[in-house]
C-alpha positions as CSV (number, residue, x, y, z in Angstrom):
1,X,-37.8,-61.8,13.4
2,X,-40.9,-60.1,13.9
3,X,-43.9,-60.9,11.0
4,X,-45.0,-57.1,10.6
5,X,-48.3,-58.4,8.7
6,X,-48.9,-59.9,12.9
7,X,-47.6,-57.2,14.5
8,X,-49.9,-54.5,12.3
9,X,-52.8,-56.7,12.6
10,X,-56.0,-54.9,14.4
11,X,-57.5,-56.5,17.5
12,X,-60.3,-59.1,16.5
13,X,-63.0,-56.6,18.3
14,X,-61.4,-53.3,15.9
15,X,-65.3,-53.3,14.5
16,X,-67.1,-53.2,17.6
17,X,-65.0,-50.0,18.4
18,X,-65.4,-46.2,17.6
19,X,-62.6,-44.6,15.9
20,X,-62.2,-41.8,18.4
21,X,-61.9,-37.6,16.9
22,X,-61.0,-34.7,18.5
23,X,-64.2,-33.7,18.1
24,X,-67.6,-34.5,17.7
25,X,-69.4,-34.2,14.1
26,X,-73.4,-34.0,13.8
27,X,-73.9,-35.8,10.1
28,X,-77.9,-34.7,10.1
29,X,-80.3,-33.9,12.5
30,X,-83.2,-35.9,12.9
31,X,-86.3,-34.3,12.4
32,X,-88.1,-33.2,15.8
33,X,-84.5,-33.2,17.7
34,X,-82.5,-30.3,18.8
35,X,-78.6,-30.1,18.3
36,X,-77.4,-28.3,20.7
37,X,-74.3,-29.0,23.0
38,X,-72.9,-31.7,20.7
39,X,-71.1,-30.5,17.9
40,X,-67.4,-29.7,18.2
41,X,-67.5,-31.4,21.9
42,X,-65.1,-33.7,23.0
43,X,-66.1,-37.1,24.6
44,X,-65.1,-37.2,28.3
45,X,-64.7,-40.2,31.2
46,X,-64.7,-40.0,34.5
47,X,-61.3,-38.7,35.2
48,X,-62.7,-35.2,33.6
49,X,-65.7,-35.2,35.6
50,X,-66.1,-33.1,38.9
51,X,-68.7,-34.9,41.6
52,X,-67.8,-37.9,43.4
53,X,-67.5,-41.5,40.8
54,X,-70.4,-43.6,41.3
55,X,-70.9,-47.2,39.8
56,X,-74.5,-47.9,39.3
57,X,-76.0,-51.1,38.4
58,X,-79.8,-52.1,37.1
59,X,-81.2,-55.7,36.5
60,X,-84.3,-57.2,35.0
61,X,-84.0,-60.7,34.5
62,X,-86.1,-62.6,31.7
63,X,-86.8,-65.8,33.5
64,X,-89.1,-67.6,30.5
65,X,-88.0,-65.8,27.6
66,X,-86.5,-68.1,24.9
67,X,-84.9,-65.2,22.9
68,X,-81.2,-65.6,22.7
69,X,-79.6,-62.7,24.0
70,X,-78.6,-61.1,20.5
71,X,-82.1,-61.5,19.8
72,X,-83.2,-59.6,22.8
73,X,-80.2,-57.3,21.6
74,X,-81.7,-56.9,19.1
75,X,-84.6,-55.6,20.2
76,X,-83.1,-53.3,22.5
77,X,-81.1,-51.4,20.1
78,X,-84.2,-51.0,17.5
79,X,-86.1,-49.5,19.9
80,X,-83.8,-47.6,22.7
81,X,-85.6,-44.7,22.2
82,X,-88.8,-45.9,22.2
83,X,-87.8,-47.1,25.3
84,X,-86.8,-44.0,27.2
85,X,-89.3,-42.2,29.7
86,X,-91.6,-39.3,28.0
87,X,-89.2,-36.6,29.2
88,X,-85.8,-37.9,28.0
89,X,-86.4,-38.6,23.8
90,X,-83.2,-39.6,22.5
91,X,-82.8,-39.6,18.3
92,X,-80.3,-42.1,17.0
93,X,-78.7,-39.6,14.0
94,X,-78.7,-42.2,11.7
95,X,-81.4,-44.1,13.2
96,X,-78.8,-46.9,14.1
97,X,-77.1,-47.8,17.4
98,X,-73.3,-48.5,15.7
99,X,-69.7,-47.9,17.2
100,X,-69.2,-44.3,16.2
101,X,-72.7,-43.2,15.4
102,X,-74.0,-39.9,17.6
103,X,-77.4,-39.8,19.6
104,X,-79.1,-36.4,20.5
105,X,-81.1,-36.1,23.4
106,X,-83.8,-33.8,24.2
107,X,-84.6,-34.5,27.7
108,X,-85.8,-32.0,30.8
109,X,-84.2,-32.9,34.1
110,X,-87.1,-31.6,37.1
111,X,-88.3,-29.0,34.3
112,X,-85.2,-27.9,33.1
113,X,-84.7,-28.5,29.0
114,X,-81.1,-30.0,28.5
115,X,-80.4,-30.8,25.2
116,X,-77.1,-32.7,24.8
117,X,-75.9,-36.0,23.4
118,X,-73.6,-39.3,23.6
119,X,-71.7,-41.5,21.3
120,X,-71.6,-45.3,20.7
121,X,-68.1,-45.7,22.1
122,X,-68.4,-49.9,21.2
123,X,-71.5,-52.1,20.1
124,X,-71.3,-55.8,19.4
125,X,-74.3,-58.2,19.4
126,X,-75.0,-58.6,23.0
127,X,-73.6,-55.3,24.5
128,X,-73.2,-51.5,23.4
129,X,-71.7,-48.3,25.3
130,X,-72.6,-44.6,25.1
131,X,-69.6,-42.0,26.3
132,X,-70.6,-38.3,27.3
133,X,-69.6,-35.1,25.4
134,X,-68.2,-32.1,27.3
135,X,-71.8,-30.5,29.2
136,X,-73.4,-33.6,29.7
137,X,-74.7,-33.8,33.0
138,X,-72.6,-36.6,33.4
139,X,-68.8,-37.2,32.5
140,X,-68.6,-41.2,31.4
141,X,-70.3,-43.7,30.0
142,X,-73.2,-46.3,30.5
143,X,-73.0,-49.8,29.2
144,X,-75.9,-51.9,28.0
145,X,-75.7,-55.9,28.2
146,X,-77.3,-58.5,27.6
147,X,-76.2,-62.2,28.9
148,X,-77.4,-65.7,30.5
149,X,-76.6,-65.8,34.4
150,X,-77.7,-69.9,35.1
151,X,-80.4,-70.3,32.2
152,X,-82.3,-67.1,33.0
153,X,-81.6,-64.2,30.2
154,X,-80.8,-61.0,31.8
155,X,-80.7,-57.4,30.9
156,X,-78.7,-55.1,32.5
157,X,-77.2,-51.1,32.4
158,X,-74.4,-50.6,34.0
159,X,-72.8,-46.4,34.4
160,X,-70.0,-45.8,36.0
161,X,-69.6,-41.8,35.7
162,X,-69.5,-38.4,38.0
163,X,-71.0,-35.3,37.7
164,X,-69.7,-33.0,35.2
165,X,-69.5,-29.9,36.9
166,X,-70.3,-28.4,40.2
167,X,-73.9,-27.4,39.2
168,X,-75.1,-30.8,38.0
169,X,-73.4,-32.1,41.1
170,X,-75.6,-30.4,43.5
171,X,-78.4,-31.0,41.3
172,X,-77.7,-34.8,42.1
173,X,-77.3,-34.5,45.5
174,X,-81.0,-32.5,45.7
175,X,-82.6,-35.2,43.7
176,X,-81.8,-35.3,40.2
177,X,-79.6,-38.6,41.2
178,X,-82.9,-40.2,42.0
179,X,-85.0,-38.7,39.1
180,X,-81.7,-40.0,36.8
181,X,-81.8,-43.7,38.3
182,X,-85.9,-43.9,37.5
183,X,-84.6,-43.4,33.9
184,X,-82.7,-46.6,33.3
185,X,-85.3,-48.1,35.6
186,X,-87.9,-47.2,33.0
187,X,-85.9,-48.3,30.2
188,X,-85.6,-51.8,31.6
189,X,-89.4,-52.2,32.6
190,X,-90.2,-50.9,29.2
191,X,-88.0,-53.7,27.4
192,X,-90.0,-56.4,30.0
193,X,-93.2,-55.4,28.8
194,X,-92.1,-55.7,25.5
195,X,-91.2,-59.0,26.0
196,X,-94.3,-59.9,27.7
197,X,-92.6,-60.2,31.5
198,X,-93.3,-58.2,34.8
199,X,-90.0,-58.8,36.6
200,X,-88.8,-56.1,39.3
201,X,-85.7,-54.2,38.3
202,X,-82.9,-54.3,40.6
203,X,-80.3,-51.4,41.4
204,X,-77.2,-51.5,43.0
205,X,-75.0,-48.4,43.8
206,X,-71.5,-48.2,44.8
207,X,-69.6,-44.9,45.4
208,X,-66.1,-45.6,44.4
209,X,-64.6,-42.0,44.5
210,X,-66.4,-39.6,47.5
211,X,-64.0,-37.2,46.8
212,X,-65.0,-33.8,44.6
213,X,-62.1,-33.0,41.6
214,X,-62.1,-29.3,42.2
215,X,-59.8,-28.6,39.2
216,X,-62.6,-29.7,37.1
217,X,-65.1,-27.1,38.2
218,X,-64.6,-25.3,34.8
219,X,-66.8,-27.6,33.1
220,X,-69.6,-25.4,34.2
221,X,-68.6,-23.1,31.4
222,X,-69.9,-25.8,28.9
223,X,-73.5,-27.0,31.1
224,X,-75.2,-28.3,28.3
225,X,-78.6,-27.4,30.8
226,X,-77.7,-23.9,31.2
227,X,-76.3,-23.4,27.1
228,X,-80.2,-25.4,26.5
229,X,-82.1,-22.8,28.9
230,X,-80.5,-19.4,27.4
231,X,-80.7,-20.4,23.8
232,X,-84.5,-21.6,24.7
233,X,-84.9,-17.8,26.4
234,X,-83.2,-16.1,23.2
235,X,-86.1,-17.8,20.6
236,X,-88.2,-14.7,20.6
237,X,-85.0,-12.6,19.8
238,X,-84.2,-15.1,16.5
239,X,-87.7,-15.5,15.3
240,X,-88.1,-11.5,15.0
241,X,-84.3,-11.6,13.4
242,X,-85.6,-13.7,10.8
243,X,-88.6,-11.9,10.3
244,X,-86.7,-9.0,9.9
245,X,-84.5,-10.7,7.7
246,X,-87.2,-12.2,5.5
247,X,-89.4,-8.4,5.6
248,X,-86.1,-6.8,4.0
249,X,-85.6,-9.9,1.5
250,X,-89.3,-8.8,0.2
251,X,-88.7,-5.1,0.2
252,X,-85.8,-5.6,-2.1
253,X,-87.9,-7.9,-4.1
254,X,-90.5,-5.1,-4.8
255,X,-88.0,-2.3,-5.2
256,X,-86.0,-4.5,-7.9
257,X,-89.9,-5.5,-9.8
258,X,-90.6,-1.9,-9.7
């Protein structure tokens, strides 16, 4: 016979895990963060992406730290966005970095404003991953680690996505590729100099699907870039509709008074 108390029992690692929706939900909004492109989206992996699958790997090892590496962990997570580059500032929605829990991102690829976001598919104490919404310029995920290789203490990020749509990949293939790699890059040179070490990161790039899956071109209709330039474009046009808005609420004031 079959115990069904065993064979309804969740996997030891349930926590670490998000409980996948059909949809993304935006609790709050951090103050200084824009939500655009987020809300309503669906998470996507590669096999919904368009551009070729690459699997991209950086390393910084930590060769006198004595941290262990939930410690360093630790770290990582309380201050992943301190630790981004200037032009990509990611907000943590509820300031955490938890299986389930939403970051926005307000970042500008080579001047263009893209505001989108990601979601902790999985975070234990020595690992976490973020997976894409629908318009990210990417369509996967991208895996933070820590872990001992001999007795040294390494860090590492580790994507393995496409490009979402034709447009972002062509913007790859002209350089944003590049300017995306210096991001993780920065990431793990900032967490060295937090931790007092000036170690060279290392990358390592393998291209593991050349081919381009034209029957996800469509995904340009949701290009969280282009969606982030034309509601930056229609500000003027909502600022006077509120001032409008606000000029009539006043004028009905004063007629009521009177």
């Amino acid at each position: 016979m079959t115990d069904d108390a065993s064979t309804n029992k969740e996997p030891q690692d349930a926590a670490f895990w998000a409980h996948l929706t059909s949809a993304l939900q935006v609790s709050r909004v951090p103050t200084g963060a824009l939500n655009l492109n987020v809300d309503g989206r669906q998470v996507v992996g590669p096999l919904q992406g368009f551009g070729q699958l690459w699997q991209k790997t950086y390393r910084v090892r930590l060769p006198e730290v004595t941290l262990t590496p939930a410690e360093v962990m630790q770290m990582w997570k309380e201050n992943f966005a301190q630790f981004q580059p200037p032009t990509n500032r990611f907000f943590p929605v509820l300031g955490t970095i938890e299986p389930g829990q939403l970051v926005l991102i307000n970042a500008s690829m080579k001047g263009m404003p893209t505001s989108t976001g990601v979601m902790v598919l999985y975070a234990d104490d020595e690992s976490f991953t973020l997976m894409t919404p629908q318009g990210h310029p990417e369509s996967g995920w991208v895996t933070f680690s820590v872990f001992k290789e001999d007795i040294c203490t390494i860090c590492q990020v580790e994507s393995f996505a496409r490009a979402n749509d034709p447009l972002y990949e062509l913007g790859f293939r002209l350089g944003g590729s590049s300017f995306q790699e210096q991001i993780w890059v920065h990431v793990l040179e900032s967490l060295a100099t937090h931790l007092h070490v000036n170690e060279k990161v290392q990358v390592s790039k393998d291209c593991l699907d050349p081919r381009l899956q034209w029957s996800e071109a469509k995904n340009i209709w949701q290009n969280a870039s282009i969606r982030t330039v034309f509601y930056t474009l229609a500000a003027p046009v909502r600022w006077l509709s509120r001032l409008r808005q606000r000029s009539s609420t006043t004028q009905k004031k004063d007629v009521q008074q009177k």
